[in-house]
N, CA, C and O atoms as a DFTB+ gen file, in Angstrom:
288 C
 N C O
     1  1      40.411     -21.534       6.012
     2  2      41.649     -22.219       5.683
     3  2      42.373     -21.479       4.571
     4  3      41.822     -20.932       3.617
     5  1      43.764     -21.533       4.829
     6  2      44.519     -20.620       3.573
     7  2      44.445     -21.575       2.636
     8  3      43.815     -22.626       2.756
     9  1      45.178     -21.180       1.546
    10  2      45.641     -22.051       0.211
    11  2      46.210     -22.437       0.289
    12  3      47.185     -21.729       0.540
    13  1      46.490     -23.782       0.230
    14  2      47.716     -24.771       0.278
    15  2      47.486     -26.169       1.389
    16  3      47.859     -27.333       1.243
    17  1      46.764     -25.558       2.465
    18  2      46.492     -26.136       3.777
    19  2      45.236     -27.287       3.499
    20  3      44.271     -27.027       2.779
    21  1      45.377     -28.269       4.022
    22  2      44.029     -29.156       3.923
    23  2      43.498     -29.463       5.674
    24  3      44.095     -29.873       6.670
    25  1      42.385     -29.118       5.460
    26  2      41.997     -29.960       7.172
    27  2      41.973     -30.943       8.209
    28  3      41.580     -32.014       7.748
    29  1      42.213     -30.995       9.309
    30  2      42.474     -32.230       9.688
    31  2      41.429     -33.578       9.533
    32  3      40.237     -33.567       9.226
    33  1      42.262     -34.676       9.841
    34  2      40.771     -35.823       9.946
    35  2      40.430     -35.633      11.144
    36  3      41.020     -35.163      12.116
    37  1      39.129     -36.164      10.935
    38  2      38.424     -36.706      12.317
    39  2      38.055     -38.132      12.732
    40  3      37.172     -38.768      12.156
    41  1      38.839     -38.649      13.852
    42  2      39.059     -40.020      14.051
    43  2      37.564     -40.191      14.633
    44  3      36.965     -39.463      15.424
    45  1      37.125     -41.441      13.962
    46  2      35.659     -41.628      14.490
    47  2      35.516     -42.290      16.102
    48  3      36.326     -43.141      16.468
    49  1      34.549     -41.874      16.902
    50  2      35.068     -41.634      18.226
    51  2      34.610     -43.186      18.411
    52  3      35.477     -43.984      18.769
    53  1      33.203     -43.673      18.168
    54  2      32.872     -44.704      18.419
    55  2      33.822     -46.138      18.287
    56  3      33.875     -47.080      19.076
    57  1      34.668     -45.904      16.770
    58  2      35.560     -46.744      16.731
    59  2      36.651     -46.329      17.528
    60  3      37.386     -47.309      17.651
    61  1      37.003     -45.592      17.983
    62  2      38.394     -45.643      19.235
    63  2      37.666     -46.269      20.394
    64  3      38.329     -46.815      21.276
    65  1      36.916     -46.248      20.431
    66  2      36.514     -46.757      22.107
    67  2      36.524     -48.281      22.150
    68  3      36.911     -48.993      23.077
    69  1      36.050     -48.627      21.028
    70  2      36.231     -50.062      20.540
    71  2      37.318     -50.869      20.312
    72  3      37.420     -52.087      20.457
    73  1      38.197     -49.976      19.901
    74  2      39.197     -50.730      18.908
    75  2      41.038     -50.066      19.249
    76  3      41.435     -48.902      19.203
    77  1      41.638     -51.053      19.501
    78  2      42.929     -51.104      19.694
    79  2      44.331     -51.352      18.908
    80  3      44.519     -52.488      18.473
    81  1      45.139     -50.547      18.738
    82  2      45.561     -50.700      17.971
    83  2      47.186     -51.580      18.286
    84  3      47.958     -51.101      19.117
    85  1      47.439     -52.483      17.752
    86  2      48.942     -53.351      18.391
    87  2      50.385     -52.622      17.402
    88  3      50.512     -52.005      16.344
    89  1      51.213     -53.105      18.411
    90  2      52.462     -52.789      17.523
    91  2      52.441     -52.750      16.445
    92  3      52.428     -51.668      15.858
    93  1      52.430     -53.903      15.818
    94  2      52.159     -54.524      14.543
    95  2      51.510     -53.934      13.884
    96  3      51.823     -53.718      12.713
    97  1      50.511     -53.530      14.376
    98  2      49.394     -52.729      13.224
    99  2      48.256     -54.039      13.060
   100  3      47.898     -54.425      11.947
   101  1      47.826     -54.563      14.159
   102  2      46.872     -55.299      13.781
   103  2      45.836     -54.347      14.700
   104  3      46.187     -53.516      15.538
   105  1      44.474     -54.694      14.318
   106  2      43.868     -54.071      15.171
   107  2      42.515     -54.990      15.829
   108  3      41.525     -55.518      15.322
   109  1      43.135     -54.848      17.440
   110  2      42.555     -55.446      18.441
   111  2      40.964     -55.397      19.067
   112  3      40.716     -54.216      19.311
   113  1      40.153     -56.006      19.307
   114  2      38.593     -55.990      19.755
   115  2      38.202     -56.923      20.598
   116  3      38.681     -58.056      20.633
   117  1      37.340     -56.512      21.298
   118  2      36.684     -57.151      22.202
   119  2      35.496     -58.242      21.693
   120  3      34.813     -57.926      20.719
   121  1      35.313     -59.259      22.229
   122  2      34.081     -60.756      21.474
   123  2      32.846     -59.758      21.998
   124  3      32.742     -59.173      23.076
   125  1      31.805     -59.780      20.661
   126  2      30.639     -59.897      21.256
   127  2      29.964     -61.156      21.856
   128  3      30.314     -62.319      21.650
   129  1      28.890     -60.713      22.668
   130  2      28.392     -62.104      23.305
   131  2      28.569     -62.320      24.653
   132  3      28.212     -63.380      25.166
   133  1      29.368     -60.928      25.638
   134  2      29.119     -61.461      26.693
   135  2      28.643     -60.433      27.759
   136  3      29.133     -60.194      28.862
   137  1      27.600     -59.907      27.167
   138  2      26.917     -59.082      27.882
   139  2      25.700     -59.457      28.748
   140  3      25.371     -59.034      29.856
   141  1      25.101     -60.401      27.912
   142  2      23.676     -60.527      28.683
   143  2      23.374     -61.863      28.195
   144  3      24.124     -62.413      27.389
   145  1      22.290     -62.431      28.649
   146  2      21.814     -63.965      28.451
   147  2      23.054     -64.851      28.178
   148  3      23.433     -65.390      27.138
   149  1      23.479     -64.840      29.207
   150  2      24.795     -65.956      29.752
   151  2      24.531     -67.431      29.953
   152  3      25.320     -68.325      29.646
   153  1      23.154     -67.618      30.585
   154  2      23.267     -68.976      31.191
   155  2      22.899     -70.081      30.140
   156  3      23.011     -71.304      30.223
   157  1      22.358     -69.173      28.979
   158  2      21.913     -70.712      28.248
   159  2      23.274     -70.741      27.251
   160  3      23.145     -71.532      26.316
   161  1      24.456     -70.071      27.285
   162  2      25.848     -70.089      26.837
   163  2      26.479     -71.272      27.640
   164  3      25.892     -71.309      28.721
   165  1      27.476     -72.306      27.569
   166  2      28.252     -73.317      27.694
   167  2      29.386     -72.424      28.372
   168  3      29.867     -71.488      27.733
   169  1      29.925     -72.789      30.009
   170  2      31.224     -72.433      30.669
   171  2      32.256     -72.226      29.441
   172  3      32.945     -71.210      29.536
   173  1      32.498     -73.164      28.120
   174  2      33.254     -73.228      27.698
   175  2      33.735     -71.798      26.497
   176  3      34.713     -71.338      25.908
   177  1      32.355     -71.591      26.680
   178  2      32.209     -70.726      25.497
   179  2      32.264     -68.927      26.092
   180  3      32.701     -67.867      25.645
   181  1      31.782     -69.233      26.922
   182  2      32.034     -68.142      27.878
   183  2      33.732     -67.561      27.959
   184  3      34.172     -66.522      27.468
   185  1      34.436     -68.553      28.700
   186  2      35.283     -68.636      28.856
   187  2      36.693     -68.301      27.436
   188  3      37.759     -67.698      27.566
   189  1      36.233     -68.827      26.464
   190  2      36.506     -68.430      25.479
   191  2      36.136     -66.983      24.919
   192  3      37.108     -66.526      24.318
   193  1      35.413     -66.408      24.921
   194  2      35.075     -65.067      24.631
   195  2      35.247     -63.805      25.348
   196  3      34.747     -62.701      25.131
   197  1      36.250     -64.296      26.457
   198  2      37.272     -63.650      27.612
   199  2      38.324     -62.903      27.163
   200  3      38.726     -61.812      27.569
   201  1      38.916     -63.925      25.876
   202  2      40.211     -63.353      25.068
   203  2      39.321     -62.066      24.167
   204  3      38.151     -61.753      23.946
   205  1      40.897     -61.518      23.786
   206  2      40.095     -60.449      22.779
   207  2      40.798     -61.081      21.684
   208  3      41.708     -61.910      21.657
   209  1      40.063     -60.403      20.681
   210  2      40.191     -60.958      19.132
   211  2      40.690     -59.917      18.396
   212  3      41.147     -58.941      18.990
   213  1      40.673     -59.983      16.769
   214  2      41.270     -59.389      16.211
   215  2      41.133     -58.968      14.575
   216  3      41.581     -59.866      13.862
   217  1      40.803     -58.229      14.097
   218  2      39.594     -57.746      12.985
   219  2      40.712     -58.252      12.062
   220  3      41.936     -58.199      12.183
   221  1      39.782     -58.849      10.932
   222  2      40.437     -59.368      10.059
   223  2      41.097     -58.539       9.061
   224  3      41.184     -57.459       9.645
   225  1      41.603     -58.396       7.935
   226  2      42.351     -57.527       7.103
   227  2      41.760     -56.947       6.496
   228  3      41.961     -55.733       6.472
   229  1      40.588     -57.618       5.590
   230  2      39.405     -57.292       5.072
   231  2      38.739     -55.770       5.528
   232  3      38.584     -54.708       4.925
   233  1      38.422     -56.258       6.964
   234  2      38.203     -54.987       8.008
   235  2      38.297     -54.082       8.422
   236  3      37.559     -53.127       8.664
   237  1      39.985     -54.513       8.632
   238  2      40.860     -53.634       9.585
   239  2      41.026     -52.467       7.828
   240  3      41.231     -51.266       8.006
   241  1      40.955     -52.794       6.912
   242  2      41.490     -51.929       6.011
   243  2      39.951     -50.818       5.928
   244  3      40.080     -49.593       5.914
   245  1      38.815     -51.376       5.888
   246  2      37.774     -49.894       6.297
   247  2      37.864     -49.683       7.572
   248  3      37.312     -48.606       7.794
   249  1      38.252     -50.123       8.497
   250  2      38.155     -49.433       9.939
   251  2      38.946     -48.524      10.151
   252  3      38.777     -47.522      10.846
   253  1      40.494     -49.070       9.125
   254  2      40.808     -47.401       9.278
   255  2      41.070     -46.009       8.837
   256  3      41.780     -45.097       9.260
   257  1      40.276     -46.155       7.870
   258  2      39.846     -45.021       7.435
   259  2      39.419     -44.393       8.479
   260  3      39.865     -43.250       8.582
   261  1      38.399     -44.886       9.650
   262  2      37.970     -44.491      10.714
   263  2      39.026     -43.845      11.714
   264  3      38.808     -42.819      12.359
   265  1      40.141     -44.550      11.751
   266  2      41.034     -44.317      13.167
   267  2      42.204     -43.559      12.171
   268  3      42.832     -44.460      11.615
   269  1      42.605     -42.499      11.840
   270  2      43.380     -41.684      10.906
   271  2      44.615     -41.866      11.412
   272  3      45.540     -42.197      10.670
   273  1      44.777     -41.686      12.658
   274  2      45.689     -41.417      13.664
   275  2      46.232     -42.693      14.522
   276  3      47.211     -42.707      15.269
   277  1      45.297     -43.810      14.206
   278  2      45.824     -44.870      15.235
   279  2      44.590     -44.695      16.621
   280  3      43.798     -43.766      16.778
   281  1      44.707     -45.466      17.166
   282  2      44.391     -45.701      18.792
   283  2      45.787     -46.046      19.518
   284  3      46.716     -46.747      19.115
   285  1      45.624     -45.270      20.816
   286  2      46.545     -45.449      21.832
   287  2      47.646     -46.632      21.606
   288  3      48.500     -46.854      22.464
């Protein structure tokens, strides 16, 4: 690298695959919980964990350190 120049970031890959980023700048996620051992889960709850959710501020402010660039 010359003098003057700094290197790029590197967006952490695991968190892009995860994590979405909205207009707004909120950033979007999928519920854990609905991968496996379903049946002793309630229709209701199921059903609820369909929507995606949305990392709180707290969060979203170390996560993106992770995503430099944003997600899609």
């Amino acid at each position: 690298m010359g003098i003057g120049k700094k290197g790029k970031l590197k967006t952490n890959k695991s968190a892009a695959k995860r994590l979405r980023m909205t207009k707004s700048g909120l950033l979007k996620k999928r519920n854990a919980g609905r991968q496996h051992i379903l049946s002793k889960k309630s229709r209701k709850h199921k059903r609820q964990l369909r929507k995606a959710g949305y990392l709180s501020t707290t969060d979203a402010k170390r996560i993106r350190r992770l995503l430099p660039y944003g997600t899609h």
